[in-house]
N, C-alpha and C positions, 0 to 999 in steps of 0.2 A: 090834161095838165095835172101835176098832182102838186100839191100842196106840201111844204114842210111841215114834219111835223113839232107840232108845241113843244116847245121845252117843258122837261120834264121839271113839277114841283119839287124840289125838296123836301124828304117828309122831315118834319122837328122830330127830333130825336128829346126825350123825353126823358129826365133824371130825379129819378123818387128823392126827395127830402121832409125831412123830419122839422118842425118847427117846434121849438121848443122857448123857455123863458128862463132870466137870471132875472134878481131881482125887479118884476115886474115889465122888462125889457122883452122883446122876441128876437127870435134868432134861428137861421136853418144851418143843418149841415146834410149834408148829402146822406141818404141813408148807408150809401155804400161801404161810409168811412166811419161805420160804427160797426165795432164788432158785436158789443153786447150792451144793453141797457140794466141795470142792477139799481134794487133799492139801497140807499146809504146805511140802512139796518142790516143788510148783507153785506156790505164791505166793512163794514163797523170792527169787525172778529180779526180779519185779516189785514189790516191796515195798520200800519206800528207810527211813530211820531218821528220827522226828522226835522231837521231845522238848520236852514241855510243863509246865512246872513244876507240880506239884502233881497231877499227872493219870500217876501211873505205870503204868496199866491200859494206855495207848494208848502203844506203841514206833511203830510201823511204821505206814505209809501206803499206798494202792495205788491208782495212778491208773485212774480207767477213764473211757478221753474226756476231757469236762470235769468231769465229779463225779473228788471225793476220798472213796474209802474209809477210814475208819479204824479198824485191825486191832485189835480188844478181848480181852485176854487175860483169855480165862472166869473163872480161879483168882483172878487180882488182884482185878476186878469184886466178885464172891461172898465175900472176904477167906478164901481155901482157900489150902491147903498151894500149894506151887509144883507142876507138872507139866511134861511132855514132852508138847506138845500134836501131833495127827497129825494132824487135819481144822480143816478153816476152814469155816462158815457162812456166806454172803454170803446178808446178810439181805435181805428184797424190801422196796423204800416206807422204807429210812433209808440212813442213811450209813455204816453199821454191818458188820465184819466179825468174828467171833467166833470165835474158838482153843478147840478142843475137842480132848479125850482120844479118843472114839469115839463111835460109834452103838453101840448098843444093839441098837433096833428101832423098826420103825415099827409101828405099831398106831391105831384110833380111839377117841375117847372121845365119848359120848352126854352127860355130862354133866360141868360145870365147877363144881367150888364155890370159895363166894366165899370169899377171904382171913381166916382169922379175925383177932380184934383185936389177936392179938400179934403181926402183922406191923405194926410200925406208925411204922417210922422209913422210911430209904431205898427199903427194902427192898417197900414198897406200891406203889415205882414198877418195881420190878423183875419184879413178877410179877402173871399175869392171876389164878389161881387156884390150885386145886390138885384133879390126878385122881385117884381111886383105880384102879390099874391093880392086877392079881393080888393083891392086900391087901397094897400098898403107897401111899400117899399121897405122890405127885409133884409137884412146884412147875411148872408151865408159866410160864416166860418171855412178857414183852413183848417183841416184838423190838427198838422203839424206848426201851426202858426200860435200853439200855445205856450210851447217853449220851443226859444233860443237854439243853436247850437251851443252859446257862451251860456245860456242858464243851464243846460242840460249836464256841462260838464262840470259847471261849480256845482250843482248836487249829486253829482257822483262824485266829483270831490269830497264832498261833505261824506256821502255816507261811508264811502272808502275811509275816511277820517275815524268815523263814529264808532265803523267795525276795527279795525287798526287800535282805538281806545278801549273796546271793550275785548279784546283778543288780551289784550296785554294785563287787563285787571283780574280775568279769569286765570292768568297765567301766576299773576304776584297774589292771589287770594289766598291767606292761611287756610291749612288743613282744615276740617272738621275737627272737632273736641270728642262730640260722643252725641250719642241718640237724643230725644226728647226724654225719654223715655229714662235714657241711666241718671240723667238731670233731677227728674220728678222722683224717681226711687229713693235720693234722700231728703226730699223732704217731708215737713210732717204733713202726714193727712188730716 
């Protein structure tokens, strides 16, 4: 007589995540959904100012090519204390850049649970789940869950606006006069 055989286990499929902190807080997101990690002293050069009414999370923009980055400041987002942010996130698949305190660590988790019901305002677009790491229960990030559809478009609004204002002031700008230089030649030395 032969016996059936066992069903077979499933093996946990296994998803590397990065833990990181905003003011003081932790937080994971999948390592997958980071394209790159950068100190805030390297984006510092390439980052210009915009300013969208109603949307104080997003200061800073960073062009790369033809996509616009838009620089998400962790602690605003999450409504946390202010911080001194040290790394940026340049998220993979959005438009998304995010100001962080530090890494942590990276580690895997085998399993995601779903959001209980009291996440149940913005905050259910903010986050995939939540791990248990070292008997601690960690919120994992969406990464597209930092802007909106409706934010994304009022700051391409905006900076469509910004560039639109400054297109036209370089257009109405009087000529030049003359050099530094024919300026200084009559005065006295």
């Amino acid at each position: 007589m032969r016996l059936p055989t066992p069903p077979k286990q499933q093996s946990l499929r296994a998803e590397q995540i990065i833990l990181f902190r905003i003011s003081g807080q932790l937080f994971a997101v999948s390592s997958a959904s980071v394209q790159e990690v950068r100190s805030v002293d390297t984006l510092a050069g390439a980052a210009r100012e915009i300013e969208a009414a109603g949307l104080r999370k997003v200061r800073h923009i960073v062009q790369r090519g033809e996509h616009s980055l838009y620089v998400v400041n962790g602690a605003l987002h999450f409504g946390l204390p202010p911080s001194h942010a040290a790394l940026v996130f340049v998220l993979r698949r959005t438009r998304t850049a995010l100001l962080i305190d530090g890494i942590e660590k990276m580690t895997s988790i085998t399993r995601l649970q779903a959001l209980p019901q009291a996440f149940c305002n913005e905050e259910r677009n903010w986050y995939r789940g939540l791990a248990a790491i070292d008997q601690t229960v960690i919120p994992v990030v969406k990464p597209e869950g930092f802007l909106s559809p409706d934010e994304l478009y009022q700051l391409d609004s905006s900076l469509n606006q910004n560039e639109s204002a400054a297109s036209d002031s370089e257009h109405n700008a009087s000529p030049a006069i003359g050099s530094p230089s024919e300026f200084s030649a009559g005065l006295p030395q």
